[in-house]
PyMOL Python script that loads the backbone (N, CA, C, O; Angstrom):
from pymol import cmd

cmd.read_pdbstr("""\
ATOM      1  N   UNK A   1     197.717 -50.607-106.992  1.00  0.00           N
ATOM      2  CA  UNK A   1     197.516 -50.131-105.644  1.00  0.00           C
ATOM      3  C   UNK A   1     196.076 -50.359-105.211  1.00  0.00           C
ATOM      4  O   UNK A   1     195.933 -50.873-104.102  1.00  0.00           O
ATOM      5  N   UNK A   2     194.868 -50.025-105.988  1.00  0.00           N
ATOM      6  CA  UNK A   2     193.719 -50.273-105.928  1.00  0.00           C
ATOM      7  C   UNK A   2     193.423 -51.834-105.472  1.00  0.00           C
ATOM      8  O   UNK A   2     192.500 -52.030-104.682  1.00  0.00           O
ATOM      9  N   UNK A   3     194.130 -52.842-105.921  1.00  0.00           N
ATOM     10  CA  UNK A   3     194.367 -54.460-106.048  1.00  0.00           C
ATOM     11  C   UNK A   3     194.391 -54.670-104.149  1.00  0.00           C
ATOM     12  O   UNK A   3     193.710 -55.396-103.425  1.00  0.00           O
ATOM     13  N   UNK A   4     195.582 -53.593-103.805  1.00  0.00           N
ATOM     14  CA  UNK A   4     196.296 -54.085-102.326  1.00  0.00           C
ATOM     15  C   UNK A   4     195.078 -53.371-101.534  1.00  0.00           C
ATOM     16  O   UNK A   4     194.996 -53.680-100.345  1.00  0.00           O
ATOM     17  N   UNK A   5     194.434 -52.758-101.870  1.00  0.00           N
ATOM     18  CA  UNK A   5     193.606 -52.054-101.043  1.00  0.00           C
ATOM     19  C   UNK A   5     191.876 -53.271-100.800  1.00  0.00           C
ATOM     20  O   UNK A   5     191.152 -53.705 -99.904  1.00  0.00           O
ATOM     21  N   UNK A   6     192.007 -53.300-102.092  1.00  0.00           N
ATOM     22  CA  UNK A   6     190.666 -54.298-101.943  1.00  0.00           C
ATOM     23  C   UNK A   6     191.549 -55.633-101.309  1.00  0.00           C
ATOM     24  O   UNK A   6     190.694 -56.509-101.178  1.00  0.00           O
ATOM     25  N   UNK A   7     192.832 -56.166-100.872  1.00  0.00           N
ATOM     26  CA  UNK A   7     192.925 -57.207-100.567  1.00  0.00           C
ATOM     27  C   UNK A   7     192.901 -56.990 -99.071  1.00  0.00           C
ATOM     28  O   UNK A   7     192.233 -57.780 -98.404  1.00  0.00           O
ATOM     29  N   UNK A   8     193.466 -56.141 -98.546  1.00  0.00           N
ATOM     30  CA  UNK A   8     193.734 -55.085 -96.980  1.00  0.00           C
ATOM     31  C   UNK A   8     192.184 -55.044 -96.835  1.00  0.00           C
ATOM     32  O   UNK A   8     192.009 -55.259 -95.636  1.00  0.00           O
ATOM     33  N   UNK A   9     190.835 -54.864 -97.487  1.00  0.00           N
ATOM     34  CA  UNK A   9     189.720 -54.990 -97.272  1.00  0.00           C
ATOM     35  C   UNK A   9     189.059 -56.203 -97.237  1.00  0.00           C
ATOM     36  O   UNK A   9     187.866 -56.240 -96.937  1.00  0.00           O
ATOM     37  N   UNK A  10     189.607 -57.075 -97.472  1.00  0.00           N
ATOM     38  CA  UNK A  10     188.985 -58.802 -97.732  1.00  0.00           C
ATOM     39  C   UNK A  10     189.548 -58.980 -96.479  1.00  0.00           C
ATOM     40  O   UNK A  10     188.710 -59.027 -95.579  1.00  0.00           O
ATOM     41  N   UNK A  11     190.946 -59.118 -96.067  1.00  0.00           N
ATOM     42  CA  UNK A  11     191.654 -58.992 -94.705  1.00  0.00           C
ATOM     43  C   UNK A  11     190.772 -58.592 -94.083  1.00  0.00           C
ATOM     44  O   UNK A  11     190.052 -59.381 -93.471  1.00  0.00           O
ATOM     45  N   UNK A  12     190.575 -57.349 -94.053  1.00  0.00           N
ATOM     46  CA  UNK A  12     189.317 -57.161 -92.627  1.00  0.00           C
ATOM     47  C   UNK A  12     188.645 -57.513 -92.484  1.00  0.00           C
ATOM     48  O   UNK A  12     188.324 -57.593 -91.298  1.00  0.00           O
ATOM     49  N   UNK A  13     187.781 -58.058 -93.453  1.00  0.00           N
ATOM     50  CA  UNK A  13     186.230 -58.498 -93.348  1.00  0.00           C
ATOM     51  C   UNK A  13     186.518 -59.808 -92.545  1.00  0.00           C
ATOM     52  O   UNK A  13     185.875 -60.152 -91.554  1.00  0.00           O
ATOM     53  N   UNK A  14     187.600 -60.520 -93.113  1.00  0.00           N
ATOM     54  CA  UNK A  14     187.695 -62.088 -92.540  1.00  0.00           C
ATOM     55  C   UNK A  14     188.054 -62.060 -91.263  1.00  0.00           C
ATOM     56  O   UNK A  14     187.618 -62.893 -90.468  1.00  0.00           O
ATOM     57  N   UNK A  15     189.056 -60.909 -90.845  1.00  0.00           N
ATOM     58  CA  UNK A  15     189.188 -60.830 -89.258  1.00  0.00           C
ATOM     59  C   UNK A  15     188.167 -60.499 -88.335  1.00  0.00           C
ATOM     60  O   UNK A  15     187.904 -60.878 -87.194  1.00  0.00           O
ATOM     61  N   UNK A  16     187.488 -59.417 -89.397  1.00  0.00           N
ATOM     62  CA  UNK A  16     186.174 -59.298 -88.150  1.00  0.00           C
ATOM     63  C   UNK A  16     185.117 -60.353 -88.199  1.00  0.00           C
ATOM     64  O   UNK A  16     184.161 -59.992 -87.513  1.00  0.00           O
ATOM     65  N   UNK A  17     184.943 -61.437 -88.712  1.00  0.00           N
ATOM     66  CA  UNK A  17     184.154 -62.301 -89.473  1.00  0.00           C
ATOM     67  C   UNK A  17     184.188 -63.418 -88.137  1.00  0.00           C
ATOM     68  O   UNK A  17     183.177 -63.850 -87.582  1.00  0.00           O
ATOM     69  N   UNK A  18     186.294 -63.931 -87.598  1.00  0.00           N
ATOM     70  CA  UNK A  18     186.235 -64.050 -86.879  1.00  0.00           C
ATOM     71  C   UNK A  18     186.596 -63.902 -85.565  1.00  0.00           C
ATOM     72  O   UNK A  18     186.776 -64.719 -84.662  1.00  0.00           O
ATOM     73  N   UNK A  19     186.671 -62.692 -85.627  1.00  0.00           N
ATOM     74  CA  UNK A  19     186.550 -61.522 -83.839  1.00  0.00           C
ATOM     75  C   UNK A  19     187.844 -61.309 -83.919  1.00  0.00           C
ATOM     76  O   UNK A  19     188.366 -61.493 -82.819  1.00  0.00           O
ATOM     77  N   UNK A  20     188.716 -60.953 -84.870  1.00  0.00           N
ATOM     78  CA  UNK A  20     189.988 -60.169 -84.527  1.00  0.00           C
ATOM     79  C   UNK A  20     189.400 -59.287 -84.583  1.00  0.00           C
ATOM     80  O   UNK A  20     188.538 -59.253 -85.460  1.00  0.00           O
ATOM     81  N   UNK A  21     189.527 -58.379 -83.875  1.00  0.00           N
ATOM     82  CA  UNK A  21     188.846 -56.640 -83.767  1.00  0.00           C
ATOM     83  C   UNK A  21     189.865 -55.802 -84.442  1.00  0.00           C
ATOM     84  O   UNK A  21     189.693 -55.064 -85.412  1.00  0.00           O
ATOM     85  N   UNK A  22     191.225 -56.087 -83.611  1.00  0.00           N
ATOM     86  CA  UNK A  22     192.624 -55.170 -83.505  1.00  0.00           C
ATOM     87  C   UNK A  22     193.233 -55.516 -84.602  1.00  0.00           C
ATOM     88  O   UNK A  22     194.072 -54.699 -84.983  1.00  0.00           O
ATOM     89  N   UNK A  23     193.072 -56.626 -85.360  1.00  0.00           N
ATOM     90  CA  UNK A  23     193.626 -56.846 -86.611  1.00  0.00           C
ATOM     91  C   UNK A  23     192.467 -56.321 -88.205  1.00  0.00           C
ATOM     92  O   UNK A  23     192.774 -55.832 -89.293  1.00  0.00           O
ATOM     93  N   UNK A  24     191.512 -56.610 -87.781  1.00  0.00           N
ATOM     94  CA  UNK A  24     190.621 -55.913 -88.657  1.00  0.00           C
ATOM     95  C   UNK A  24     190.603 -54.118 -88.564  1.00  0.00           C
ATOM     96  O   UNK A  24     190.539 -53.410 -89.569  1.00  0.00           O
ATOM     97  N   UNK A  25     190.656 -53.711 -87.480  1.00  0.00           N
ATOM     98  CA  UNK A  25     190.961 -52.230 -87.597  1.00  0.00           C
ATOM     99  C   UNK A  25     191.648 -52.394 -88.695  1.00  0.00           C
ATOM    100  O   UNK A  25     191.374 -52.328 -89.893  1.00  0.00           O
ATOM    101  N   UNK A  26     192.998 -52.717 -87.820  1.00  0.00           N
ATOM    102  CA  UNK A  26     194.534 -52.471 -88.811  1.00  0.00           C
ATOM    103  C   UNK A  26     194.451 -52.509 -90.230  1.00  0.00           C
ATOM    104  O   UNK A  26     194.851 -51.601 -90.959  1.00  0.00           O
ATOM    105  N   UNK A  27     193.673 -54.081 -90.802  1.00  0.00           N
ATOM    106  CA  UNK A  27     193.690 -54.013 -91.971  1.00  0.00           C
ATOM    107  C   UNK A  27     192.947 -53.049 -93.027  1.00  0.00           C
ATOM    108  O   UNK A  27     193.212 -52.669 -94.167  1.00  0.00           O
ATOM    109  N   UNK A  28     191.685 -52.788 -91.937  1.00  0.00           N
ATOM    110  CA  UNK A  28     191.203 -51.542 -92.458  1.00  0.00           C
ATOM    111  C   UNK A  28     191.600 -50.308 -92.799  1.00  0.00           C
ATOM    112  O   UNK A  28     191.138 -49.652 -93.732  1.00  0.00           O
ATOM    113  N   UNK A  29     192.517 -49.955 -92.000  1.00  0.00           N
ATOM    114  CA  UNK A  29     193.185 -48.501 -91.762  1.00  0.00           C
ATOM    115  C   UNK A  29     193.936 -48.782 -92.821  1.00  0.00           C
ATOM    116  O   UNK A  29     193.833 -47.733 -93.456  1.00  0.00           O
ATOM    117  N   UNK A  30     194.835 -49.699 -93.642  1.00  0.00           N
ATOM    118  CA  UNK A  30     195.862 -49.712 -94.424  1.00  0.00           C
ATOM    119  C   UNK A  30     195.067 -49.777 -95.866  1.00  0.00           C
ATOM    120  O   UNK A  30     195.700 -49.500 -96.885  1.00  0.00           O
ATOM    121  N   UNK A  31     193.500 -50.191 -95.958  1.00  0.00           N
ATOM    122  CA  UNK A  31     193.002 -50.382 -96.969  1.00  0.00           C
ATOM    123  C   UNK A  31     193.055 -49.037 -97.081  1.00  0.00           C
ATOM    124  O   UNK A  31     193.926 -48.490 -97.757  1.00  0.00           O
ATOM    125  N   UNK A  32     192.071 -48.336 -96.388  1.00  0.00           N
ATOM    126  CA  UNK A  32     191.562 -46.828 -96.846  1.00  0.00           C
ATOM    127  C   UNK A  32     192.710 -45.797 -97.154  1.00  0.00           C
ATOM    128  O   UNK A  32     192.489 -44.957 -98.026  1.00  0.00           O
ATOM    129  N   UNK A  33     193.998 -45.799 -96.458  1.00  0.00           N
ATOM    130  CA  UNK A  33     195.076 -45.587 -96.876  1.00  0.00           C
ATOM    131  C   UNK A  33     195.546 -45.437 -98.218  1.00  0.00           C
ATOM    132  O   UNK A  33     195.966 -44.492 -98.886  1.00  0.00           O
ATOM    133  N   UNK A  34     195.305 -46.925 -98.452  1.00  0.00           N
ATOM    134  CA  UNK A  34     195.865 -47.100-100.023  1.00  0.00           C
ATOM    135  C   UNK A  34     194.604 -46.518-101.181  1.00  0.00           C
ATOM    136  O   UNK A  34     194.739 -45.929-102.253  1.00  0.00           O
ATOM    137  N   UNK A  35     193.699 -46.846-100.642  1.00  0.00           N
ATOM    138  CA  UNK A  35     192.902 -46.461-101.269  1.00  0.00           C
ATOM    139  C   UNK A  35     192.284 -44.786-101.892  1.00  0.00           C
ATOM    140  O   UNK A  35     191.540 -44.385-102.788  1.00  0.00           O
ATOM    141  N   UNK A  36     193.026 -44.265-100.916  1.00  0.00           N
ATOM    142  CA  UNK A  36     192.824 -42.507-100.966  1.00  0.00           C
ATOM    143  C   UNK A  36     194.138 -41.876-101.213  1.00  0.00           C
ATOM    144  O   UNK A  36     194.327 -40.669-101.064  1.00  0.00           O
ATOM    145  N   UNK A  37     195.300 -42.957-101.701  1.00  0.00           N
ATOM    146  CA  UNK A  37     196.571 -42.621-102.253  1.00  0.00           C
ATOM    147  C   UNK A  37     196.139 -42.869-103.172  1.00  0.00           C
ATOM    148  O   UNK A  37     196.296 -41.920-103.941  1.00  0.00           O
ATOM    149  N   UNK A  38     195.253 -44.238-103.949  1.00  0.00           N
ATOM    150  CA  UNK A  38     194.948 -44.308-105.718  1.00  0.00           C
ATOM    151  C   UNK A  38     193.997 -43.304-106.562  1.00  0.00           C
ATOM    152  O   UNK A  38     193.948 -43.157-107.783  1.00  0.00           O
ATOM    153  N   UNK A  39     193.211 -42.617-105.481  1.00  0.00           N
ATOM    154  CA  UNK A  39     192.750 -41.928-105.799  1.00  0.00           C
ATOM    155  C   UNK A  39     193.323 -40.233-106.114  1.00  0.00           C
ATOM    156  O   UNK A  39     192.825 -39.475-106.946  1.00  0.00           O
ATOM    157  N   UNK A  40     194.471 -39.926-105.216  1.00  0.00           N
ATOM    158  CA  UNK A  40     194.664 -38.871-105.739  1.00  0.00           C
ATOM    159  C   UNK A  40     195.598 -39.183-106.848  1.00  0.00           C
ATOM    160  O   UNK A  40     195.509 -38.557-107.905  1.00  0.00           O
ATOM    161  N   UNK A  41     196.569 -40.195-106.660  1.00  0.00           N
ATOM    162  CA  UNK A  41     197.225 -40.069-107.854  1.00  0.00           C
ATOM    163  C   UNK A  41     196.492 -40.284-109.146  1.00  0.00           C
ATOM    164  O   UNK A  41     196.922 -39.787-110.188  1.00  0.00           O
ATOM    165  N   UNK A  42     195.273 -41.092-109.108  1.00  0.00           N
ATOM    166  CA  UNK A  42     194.388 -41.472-110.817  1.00  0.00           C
ATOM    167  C   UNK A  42     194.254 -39.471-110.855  1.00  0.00           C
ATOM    168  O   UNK A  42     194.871 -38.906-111.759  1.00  0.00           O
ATOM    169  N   UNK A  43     193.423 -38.584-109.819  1.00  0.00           N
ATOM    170  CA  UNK A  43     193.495 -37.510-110.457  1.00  0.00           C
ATOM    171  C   UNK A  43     194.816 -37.162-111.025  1.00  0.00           C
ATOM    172  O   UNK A  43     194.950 -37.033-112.242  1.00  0.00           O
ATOM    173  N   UNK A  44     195.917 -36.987-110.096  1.00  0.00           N
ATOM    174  CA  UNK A  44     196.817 -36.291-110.726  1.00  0.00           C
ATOM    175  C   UNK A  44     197.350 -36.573-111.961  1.00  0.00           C
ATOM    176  O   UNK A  44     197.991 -35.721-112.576  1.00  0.00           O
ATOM    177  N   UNK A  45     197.127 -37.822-112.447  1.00  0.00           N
ATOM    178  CA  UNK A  45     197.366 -38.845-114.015  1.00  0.00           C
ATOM    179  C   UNK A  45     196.721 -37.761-114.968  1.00  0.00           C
ATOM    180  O   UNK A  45     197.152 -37.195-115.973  1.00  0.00           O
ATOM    181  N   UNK A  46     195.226 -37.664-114.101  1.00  0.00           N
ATOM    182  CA  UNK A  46     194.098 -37.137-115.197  1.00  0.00           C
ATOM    183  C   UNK A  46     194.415 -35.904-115.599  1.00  0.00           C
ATOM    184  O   UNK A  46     194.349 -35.539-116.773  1.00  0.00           O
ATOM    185  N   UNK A  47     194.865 -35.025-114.413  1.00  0.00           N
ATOM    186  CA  UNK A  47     195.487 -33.404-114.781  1.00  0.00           C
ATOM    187  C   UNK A  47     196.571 -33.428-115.840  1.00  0.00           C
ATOM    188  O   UNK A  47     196.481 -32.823-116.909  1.00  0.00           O
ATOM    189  N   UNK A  48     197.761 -34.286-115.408  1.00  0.00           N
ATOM    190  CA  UNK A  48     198.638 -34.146-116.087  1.00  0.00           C
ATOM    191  C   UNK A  48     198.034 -34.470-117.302  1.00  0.00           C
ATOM    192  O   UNK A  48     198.185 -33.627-118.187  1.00  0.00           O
ATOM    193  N   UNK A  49     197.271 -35.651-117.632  1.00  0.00           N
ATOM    194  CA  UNK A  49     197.334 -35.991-118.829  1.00  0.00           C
ATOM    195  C   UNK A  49     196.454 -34.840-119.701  1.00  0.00           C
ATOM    196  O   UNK A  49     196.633 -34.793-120.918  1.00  0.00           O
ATOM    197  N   UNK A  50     195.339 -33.759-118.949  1.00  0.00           N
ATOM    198  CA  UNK A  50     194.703 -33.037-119.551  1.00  0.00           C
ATOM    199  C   UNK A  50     195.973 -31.662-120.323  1.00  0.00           C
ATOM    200  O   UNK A  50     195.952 -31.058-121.396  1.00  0.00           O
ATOM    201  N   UNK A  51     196.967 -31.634-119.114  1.00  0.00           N
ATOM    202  CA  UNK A  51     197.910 -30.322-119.631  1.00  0.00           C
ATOM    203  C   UNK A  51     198.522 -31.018-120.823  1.00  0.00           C
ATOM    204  O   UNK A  51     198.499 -30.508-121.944  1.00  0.00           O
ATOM    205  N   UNK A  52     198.910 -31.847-120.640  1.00  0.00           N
ATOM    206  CA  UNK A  52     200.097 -32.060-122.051  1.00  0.00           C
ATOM    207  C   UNK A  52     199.300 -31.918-123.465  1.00  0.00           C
ATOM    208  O   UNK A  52     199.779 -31.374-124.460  1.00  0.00           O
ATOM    209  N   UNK A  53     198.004 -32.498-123.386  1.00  0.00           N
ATOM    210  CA  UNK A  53     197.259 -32.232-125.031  1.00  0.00           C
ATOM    211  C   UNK A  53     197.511 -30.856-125.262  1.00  0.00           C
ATOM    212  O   UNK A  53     197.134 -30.326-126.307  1.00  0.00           O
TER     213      UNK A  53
END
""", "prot")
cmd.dss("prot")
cmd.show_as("cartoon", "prot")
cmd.util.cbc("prot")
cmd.orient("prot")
């Protein structure tokens, strides 16, 4: 998920690079998205994995 997020971020850069505005938002908005979904789930990995020891 981390992978699609940095690619949704290469996407933007290149649209705004050359003047898609409305498509670079977009791709932006779907990076940070994914990106703050990998993040809670790596915590929730980390919790779970702390309860089961």
């Amino acid at each position: 998920m981390l992978y699609y997020a940095a690619v949704f971020f290469v996407i933007a850069l290149i649209a705004a690079l050359f003047g898609f505005g409305g498509i670079a938002v977009g791709a932006a908005g779907i990076a940070q998205i994914l990106f703050f979904i990998f993040i809670i789930g790596f915590v929730i990995s980390l919790i779970l994995g702390l309860v089961k020891k």
